[in-house]
C-alpha positions in Angstrom: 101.8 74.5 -146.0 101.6 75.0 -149.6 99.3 72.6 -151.5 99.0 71.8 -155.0 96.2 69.8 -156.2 96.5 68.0 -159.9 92.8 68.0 -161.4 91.2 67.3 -164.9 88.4 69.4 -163.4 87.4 72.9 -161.0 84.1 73.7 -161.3 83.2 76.8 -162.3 85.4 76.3 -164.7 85.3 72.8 -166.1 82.8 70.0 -164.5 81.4 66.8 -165.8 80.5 65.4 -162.5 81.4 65.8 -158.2 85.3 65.7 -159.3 84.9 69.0 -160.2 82.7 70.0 -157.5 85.2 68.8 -155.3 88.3 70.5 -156.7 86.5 73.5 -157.2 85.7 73.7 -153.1 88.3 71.7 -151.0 91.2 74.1 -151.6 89.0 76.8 -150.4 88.1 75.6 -147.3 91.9 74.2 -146.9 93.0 78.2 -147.4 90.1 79.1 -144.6 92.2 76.5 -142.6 95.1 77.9 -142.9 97.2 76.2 -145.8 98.0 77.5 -149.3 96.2 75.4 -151.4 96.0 75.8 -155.6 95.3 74.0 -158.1 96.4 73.1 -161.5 94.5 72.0 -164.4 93.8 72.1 -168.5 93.3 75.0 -170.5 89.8 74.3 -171.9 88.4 75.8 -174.4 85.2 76.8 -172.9 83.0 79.7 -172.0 85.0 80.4 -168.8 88.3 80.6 -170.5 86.4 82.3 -173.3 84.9 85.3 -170.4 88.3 86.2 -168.8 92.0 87.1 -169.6 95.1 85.2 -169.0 98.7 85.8 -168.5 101.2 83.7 -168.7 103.7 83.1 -166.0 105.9 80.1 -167.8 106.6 79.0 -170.9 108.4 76.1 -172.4 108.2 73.1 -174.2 107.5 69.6 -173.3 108.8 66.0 -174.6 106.2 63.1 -175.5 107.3 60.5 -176.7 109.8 61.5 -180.0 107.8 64.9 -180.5 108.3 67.9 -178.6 105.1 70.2 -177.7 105.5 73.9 -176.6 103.0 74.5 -173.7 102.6 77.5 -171.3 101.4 78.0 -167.7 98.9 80.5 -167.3 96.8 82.9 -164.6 93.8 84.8 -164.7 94.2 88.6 -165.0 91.9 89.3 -162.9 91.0 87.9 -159.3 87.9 86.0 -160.1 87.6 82.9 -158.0 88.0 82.0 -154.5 91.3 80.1 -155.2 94.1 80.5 -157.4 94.0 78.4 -160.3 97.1 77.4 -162.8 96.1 76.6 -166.0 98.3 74.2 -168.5 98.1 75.6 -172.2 98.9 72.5 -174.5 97.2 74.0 -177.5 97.7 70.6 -179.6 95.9 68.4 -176.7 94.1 70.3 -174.3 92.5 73.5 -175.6 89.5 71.6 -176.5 85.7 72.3 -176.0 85.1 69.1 -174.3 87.5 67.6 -170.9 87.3 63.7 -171.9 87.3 62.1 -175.3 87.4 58.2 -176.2 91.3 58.2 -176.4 92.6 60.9 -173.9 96.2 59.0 -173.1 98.5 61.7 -174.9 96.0 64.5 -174.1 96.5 63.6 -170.6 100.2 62.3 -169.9 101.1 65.7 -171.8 99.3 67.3 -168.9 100.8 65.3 -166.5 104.3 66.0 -167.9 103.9 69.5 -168.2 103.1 69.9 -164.4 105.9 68.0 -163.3 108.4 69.8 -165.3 106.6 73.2 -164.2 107.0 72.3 -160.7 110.7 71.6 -161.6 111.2 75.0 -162.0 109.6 76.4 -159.0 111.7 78.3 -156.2 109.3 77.6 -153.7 108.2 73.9 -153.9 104.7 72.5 -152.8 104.7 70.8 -149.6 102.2 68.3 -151.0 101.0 67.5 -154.5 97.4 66.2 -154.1 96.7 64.3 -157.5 92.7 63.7 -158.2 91.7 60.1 -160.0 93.5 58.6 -163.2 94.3 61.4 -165.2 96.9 62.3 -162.9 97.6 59.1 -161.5 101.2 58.8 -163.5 102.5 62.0 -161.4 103.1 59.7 -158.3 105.4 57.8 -160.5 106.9 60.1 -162.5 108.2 61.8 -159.3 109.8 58.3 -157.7 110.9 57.0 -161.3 111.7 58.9 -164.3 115.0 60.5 -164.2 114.1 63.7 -165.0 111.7 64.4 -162.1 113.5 62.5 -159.2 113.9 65.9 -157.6 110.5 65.9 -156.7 110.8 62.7 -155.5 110.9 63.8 -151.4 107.5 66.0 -152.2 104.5 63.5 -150.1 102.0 62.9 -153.1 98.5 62.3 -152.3 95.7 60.4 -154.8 92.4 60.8 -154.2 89.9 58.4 -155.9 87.1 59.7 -156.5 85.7 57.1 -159.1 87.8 53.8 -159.5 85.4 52.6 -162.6 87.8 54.8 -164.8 91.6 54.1 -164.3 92.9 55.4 -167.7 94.2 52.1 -169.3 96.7 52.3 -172.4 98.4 49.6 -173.9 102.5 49.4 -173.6 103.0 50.7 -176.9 102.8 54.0 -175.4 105.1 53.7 -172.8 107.4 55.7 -174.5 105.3 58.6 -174.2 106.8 59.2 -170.3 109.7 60.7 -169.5 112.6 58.1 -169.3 112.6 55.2 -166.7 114.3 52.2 -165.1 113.0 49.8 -167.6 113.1 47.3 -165.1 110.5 49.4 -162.5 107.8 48.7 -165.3 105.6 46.8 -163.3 104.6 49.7 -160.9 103.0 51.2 -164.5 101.0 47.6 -165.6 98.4 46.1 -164.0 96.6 43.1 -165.8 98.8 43.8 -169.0 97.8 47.4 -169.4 99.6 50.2 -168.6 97.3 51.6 -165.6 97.4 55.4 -164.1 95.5 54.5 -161.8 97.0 51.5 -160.7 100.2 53.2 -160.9 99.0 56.2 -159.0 97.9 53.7 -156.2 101.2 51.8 -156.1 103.2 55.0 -156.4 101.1 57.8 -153.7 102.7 58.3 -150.3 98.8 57.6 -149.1 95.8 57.0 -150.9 92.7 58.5 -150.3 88.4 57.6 -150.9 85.6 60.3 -151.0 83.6 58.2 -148.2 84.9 55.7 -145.7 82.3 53.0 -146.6 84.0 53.4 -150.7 87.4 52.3 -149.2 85.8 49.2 -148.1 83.6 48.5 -151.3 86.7 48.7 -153.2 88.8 46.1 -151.8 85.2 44.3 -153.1 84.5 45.7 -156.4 87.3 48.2 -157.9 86.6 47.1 -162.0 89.6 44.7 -161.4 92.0 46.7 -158.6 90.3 44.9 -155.6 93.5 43.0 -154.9 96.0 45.9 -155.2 93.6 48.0 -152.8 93.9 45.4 -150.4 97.1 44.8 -150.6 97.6 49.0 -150.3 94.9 49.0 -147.6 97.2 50.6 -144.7 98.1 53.9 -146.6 94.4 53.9 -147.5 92.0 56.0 -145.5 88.1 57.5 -146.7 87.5 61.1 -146.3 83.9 62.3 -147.1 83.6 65.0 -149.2 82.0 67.7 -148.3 79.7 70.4 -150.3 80.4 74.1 -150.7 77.7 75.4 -148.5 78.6 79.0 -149.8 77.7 78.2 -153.3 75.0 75.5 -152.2 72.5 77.9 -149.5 69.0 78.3 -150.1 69.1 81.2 -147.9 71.4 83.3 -150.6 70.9 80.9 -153.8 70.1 83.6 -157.0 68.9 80.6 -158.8 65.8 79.6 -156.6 62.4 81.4 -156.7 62.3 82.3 -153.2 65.5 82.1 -150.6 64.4 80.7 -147.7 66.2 79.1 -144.0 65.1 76.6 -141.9 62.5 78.6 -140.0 60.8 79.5 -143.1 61.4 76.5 -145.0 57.8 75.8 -145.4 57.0 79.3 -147.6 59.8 78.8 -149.1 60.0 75.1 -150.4 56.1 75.7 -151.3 56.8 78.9 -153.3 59.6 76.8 -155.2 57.8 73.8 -155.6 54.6 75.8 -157.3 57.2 77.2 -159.9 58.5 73.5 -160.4 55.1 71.9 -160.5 53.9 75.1 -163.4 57.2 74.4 -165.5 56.7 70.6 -165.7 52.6 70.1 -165.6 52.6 69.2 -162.5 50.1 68.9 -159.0 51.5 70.8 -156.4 49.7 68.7 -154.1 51.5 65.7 -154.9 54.8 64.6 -153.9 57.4 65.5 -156.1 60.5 62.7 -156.6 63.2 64.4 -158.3 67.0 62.6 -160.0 69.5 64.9 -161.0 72.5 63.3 -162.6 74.5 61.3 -165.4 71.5 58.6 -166.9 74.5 56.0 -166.7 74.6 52.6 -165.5 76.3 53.1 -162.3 74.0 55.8 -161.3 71.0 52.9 -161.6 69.4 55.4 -164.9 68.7 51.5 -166.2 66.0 51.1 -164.0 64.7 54.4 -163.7 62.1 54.0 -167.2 60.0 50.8 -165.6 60.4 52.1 -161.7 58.4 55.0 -163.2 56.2 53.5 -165.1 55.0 51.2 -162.2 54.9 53.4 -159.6 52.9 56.2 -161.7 50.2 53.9 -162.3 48.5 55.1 -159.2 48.9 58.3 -159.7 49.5 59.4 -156.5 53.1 61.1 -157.4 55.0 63.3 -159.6 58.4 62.3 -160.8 60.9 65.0 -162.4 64.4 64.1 -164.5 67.3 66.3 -164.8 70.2 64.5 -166.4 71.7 63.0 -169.4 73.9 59.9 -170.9 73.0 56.5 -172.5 71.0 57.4 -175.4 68.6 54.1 -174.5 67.8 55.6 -171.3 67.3 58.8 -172.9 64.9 57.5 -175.4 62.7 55.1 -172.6 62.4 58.8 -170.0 61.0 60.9 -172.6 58.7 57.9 -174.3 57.1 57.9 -170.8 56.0 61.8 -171.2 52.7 61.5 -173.0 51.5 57.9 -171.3 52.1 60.0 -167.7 51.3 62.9 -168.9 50.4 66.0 -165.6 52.5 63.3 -163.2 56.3 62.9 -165.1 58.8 65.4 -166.9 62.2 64.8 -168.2 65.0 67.6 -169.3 67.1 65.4 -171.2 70.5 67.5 -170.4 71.9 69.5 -167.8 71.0 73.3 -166.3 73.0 74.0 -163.3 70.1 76.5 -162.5 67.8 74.3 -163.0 69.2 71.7 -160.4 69.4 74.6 -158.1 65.5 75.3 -158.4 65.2 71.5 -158.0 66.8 70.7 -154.9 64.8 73.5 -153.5 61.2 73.0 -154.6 61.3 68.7 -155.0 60.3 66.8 -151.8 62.3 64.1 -152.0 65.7 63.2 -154.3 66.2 59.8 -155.8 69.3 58.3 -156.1 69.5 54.4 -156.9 73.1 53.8 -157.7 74.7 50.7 -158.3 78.0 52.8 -157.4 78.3 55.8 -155.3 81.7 56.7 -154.0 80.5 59.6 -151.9 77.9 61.3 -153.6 77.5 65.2 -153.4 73.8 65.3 -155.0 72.0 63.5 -151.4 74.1 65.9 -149.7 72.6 68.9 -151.5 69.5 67.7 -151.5 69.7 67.9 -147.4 71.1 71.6 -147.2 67.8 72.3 -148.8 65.4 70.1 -147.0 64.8 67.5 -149.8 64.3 64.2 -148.0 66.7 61.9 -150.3 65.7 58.6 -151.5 68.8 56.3 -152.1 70.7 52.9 -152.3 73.4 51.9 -149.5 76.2 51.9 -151.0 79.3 54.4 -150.6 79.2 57.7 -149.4 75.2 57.1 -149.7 75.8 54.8 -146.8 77.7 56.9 -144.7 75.2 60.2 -145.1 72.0 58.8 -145.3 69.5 57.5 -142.0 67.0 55.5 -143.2 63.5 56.8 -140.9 62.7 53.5 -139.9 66.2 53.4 -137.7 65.6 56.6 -136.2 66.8 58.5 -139.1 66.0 61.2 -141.5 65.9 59.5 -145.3 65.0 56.4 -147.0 67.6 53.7 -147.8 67.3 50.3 -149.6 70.0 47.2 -150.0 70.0 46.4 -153.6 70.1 48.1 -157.3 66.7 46.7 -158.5 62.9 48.0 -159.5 61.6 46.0 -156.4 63.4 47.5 -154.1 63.5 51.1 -155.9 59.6 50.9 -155.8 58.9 49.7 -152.1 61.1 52.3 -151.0 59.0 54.7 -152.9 56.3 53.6 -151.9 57.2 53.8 -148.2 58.3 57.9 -148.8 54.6 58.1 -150.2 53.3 57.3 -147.2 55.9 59.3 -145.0 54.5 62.2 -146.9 50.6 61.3 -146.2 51.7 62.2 -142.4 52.6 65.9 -142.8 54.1 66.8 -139.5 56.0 64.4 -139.3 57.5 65.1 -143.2 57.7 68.8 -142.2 59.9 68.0 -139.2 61.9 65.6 -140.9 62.3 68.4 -143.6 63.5 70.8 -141.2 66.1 68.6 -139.2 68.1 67.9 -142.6 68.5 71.4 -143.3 70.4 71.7 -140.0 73.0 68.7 -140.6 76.5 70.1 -141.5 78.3 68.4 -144.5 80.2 71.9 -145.3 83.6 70.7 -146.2 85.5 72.8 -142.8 85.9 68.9 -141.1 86.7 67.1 -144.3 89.3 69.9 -145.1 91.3 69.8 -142.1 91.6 65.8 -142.2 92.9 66.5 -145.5 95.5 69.2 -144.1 96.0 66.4 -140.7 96.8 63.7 -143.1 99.2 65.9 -145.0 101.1 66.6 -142.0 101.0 63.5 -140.5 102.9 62.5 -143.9 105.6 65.1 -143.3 106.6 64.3 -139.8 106.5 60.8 -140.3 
C-alpha cells in the first residue's frame, strides 16, 4: 500500500501545534505496519531546510488563476528522518520563514495544485492520498472535479480533521484560482457563501476522519458553523485517537531531561528533574508543581489561566509553571502575576521544545482547561512521563483521561470556567498531601500505551476497507 499524506506541517521540520506532531509520526508507525507511507508538504524557509541539502526530483510550472508559477519537488540528500518527506518548492508562496499568515488562500491552493499535478505524473500512483485539515482540504475536490485531475479521481482520499475551528474560508472572487471546473458543481466549494476547504474537503473525501472519537460527536455540536454538514456526512465519519511518538517522547532515552528515568525508578528520577525545574523558576521543591504547556489561546482556556492563578496562589500551598505563547492580553496578565507570586509562579512567554521535555518530566501534574480539545497530545505526554494531568472533558481529553474519583488515574471537570478550574485544583492538592497514593498513581500512568502502533493500523484498516469496498 502506498500512502501519501498532504500536510502543512511534519515536525521536525515545521510545527505550530499536534498537526505536526501527528504527521511527523503516523507515517512511521504506518511503515512499521507494513504500508509505504510519505508525505508531502511546503518548502519552508526554516532552520531545517536551512541544515540539510535538497535534490530535486521534478520540476515544472503551475497555473493559478491567469499567472503561471514555476515550482519544483524536492528530497533530502541525505537520509535524515524516519520517513520520506516530499517537499513542494513554490519560491513566490511558500519558502517563507513562517507556515500560516493572515491571508494564506494563494499560498495554499498553489500547494494544493502543485501536488495534484505532481501526482499526475507519477508511474506508480498512491493507493491513498490522506489529506490533513483545510489547507489541503481542496485536493478531495480537485481530484472528483476539475478536468485536469480527474485521473486521480479513482485514488480513495482521506481528510483528517484535526482542528475544525480553521476551515480556510475565501470569498468567490478567487475561485478562479483552481484549476477548471463544472461551473455548475460550485456548491461542493461554498458553504455559508464562502468558498470553504474544509467544507469542500468534507463533502468531497471518500471518508472523513477526527483525532478522538468523543471530537466526531462534539462536532456535529459545535464545528464554528459545519455542525449540519458533519451530520449530514456522519456515516463516512469515524474518530481515530492519535497517538504520540513514544520513540521521540521516552523519559527513559529523552537527551533533553536531567536524569532518564523508567517506571521503577520514576521516583529518583522525577525528583532529580523537578529540583532542576523548581532552581530554574524559584521555586519549592516541596510543593506541587502545576505545569501548562501550549498556545495561550482562547480555545486552549489561556483566558482563564491569569485569575485561576491568582486565586488559587493565595494559599500558597502550590507552584504553578507556564510554557506557551499567543494572545498578547494573556501574555501581559501571566507575567504581571510574577512579582505579586513571586518563589510560587513562573512564566516563559514562548516556546522551547526542550524545555517542555524537562517539563513533562519534573512537573507533578499538567493542566489543561480547554474549551476545545480535539484529541490532545500534551495529556498524553504528560502520562508517558508520570505527570498526573489536570483537564476539561471535552474531546480527546475525554477519551484519555480517568478522573480518580471514578476509579481512575487524573482529574477531570465539566465546564471551561475559574470555578471549576480551581476546585479541581484544589482536589489534585489534596491527592498530593496523600503520597502513596500520588506515587502509585504516578507509576500506573507511565505504563498506559498511547504509542501510535493501534491508531496506525485503524488508519491502514480503514484505508483498505475503502479499496475493497
Amino acid at each position: 500500500m502506498n500512502v501519501i499524506h498532504v500536510s502543512a506541517e511534519c515536525y521536525p521540520i515545521a510545527k505550530v501545534g499536534g498537526l505536526g506532531d501527528v504527521v511527523g509520526s503516523l507515517p512511521k508507525y504506518q511503515q512499521e505496519a507494513g504500508a509505504n507511507a510519505r508525505v508531502v508538504m511546503p518548502f519552508y524557509d526554516n532552520k531545517f531546510t536551512a541544515a540539510h541539502k535538497f535534490k530535486s526530483v521534478y520540476e515544472s510550472e503551475l497555473v493559478l488563476g491567469e499567472d503561471i508559477y514555476p515550482y519544483k519537488i524536492l528530497k533530502l540528500k541525505e537520509d535524515v528522518l524516519d520517513i520520506e518527506v516530499l517537499f513542494v518548492d513554490i519560491p513566490e508562496f511558500l519558502f517563507k520563514d513562517y507556515i500560516y499568515s493572515d491571508d494564506d488562500t494563494a499560498r495554499f491552493t498553489a500547494f494544493q495544485i502543485a501536488v495534484m499535478d505532481w501526482l499526475l505524473t507519477l508511474k506508480e500512483k498512491p493507493s491513498i492520498i490522506h489529506c490533513h485539515d483545510h489547507h489541503t482540504g481542496l485536493i478531495p475536490f480537485m481530484a472528483q472535479e476539475c478536468v485536469k485531475h480527474k485521473p486521480l479521481n479513482g485514488i480513495p482520499v482521506i481528510l483528517t480533521i484535526h482542528n475544525a475551528q480553521y476551515q480556510g474560508w475565501f470569498s468567490h472572487d478567487k475561485v478562479h484560482y483552481l484549476p477548471a471546473f463544472d461551473i455548475k458543481h460550485i456548491g461542493l466549494l461554498d458553504w455559508d457563501g464562502m468558498i470553504n476547504p474544509l467544507a469542500a474537503g468534507i463533502k468531497c473525501a471518500w471518508r472523513v476522519t477526527t483525532v478522538s472519537p468523543s471530537y466526531i460527536e462534539e462536532l456535529q455540536q459545535a464545528a464554528n458553523g459545519l455542525e449540519s454538514l458533519l451530520s449530514h456526512e456522519k456515516e463516512k465519519c469515524v474518530g481515530i485517537l492519535n497517538g504520540i511518538d513514544a520513540e521521540v517522547w521516552n523519559p527513559e532515552t529523552d537527551e533533553f531531561i536531567i536524569k532518564n528515568y523508567s517506571a521503577k525508578n520514576i521516583q529518583t528520577g522525577k525528583t532529580a528533574n523537578k529540583k532542576w525545574l523548581c532552581k530554574e523558576f524559584g521555586f519549592s521543591a516541596s510543593k506541587p508543581l502545576f505545569a501548562f504547556i501550549g498556545r495561550l489561546v482562547y480555545e486552549k482556556g489561556a483566558d482563564l489561566l491569569p485569575e485561576v492563578i491568582d486565586k488559587v496562589l493565595s494559599k500558597k500551598d502550590c507552584s504553578i509553571l507556564i510554557l506557551g505563547s499567543g494572545n498578547p492580553e494573556v501574555e501581559s496578565e501571566l507575567e504581571s502575576l510574577r512579582n505579586k507570586h513571586k518563589g510560587v509562579y513562573n512564566a516563559f512567554i514562548g516556546y522551547d521544545e526542550k524545555l517542555s521535555h524537562l517539563i513533562y518530566a519534573g512537573a507533578d501534574f499538567l493542566l489543561m482547561p480547554s474549551r476545545v480539545e480535539p484529541c490532545g497530545l500534551n495529556q498524553l505526554y504528560s502520562l508517558r512521563y508520570g505527570t498526573i494531568p489536570v483537564v476539561r472533558s471535552i474531546g480527546g481529553l475525554k477519551d484519555t483521561v480517568v478522573d480518580v474519583k471514578d476509579g481512575g488515574f487524573g482529574f477531570s471537570h465539566t465546564e471551561a470556567s475559574e470555578g471549576d478550574i480551581l476546585q479541581t485544583l484544589n482536589r489534585a492538592i489534596e491527592f498530593y498531601k496523600d503520597q502513596p497514593e500520588f506515587k502509585k498513581t504516578r507509576k500506573h500512568i507511565m505504563g498506559i500505551d498511547h504509542s501510535w502502533d493501534v491508531s496506525a493500523q485503524q488508519y491502514i484498516d480503514l484505508y483498505n476497507s475503502i479499496k475493497s469496498g
